[in-house]
N, C-alpha and C positions, 0 to 999 in steps of 0.2 A: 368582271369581278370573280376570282376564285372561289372556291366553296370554304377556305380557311376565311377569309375576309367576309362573305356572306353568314358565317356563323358568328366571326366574331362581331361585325353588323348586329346580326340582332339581338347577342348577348348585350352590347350596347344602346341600344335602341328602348329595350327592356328599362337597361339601369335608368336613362332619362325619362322613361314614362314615368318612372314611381316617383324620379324626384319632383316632377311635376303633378303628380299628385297630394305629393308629402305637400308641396310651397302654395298650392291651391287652398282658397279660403272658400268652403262648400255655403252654399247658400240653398235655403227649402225653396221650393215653386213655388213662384208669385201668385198663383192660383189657389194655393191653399194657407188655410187661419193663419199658421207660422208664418208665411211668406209674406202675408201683408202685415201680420207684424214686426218682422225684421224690418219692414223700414223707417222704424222708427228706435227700433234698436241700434246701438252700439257697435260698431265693426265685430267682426269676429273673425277668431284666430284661425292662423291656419293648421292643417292636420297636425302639420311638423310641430307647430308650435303648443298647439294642443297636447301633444305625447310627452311635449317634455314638462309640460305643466302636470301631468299626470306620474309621470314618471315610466311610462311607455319606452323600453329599451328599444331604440331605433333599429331595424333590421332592411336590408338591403342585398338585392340579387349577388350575386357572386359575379366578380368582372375578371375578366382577362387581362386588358390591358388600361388599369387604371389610367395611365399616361396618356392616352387619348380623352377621356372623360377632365381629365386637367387641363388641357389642350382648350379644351371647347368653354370652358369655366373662364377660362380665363380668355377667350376671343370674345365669351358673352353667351350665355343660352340663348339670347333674343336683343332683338334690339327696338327702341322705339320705331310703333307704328302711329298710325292715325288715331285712331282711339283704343287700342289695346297692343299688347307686345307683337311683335312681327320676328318671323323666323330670322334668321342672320342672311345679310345677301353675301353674294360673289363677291362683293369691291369690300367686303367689312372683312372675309377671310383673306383673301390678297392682302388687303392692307397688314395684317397682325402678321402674315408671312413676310411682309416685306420690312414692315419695321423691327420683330424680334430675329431675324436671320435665322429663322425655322423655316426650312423646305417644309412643303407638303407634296408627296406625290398625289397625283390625280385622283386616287381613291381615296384620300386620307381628306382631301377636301371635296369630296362627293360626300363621304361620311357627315364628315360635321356641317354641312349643308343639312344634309337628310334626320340627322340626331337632336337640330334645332328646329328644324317642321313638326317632329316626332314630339318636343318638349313643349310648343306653344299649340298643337295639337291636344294634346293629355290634360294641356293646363286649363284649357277650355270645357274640355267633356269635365274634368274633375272638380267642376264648380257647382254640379249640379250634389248634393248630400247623399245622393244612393248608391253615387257612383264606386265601381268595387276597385280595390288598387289593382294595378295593372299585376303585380308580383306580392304573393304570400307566403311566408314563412312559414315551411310545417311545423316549426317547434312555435308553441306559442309560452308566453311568460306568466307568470302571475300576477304579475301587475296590469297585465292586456284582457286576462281573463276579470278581473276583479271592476275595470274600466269598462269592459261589456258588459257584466254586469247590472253594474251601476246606469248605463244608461240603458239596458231593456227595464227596469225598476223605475226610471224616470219617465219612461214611454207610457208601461202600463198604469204606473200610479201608485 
């Protein structure tokens, strides 16, 4: 792999960690008072779905080549496993090359191989509530500011 594709690799790799964190529903340690309370609580929402409840303008890494990040969306970030999602196999990307008459060259499906370890990866570590997002926007909003806030206020009391 060239240094153009290994760049562009992990500007992509980047983009699927966060949205695997955004789609992560964070959960406290079972270990602690919150954590055995949670199970007896009500699911709770994920980041994503939490920001737009708040009204949290969504922000996201800067990508090169959007088209490959559609590509993998639409073969599937994951696919069923055994008891939790499983990265995408080799016969799942063949298949979607063979039936949409979209070549991939060899890199192009090492990619989205590696982009989809990379997403049920991120989705895993970003279950735990401390976990920090893989990518942060230096500009931050008013509404993100007012949403921390509010929950350092909730923390202390």
């Amino acid at each position: 792999m060239g240094k153009l594709q290994r760049r562009l690799g992990d500007e992509l790799i980047l983009y699927v960690r966060q949205m695997a964190w955004l789609n992560a529903v964070p959960k406290p340690d079972v270990r602690s008072r919150r954590g055995k309370a949670a199970e007896i609580e009500p699911p709770r929402l994920s980041r994503l779905e939490d920001m737009r409840k708040r009204k949290i303008q969504l922000m996201m890494p800067p990508v090169q080549a959007p088209e490959l990040i559609a590509r993998l969306i639409e073969i599937g970030l994951t696919e069923g496993g055994g008891m939790a999602p499983a990265p995408l196999s080799w016969s799942t990307i063949a298949g979607w090359s063979q039936v949409t008459k979209i070549p991939l060259q060899p890199w192009e499906a090492r990619l989205m191989r590696r982009l989809s370890v990379e997403y049920v990866a991120e989705g895993r570590r970003a279950e735990n509530e401390n976990c920090p997002p893989p990518w942060r926007s230096t500009q931050i909003s008013e509404a993100e500011r007012v949403a921390e806030l509010d929950d350092l206020q909730k923390l202390l009391g």
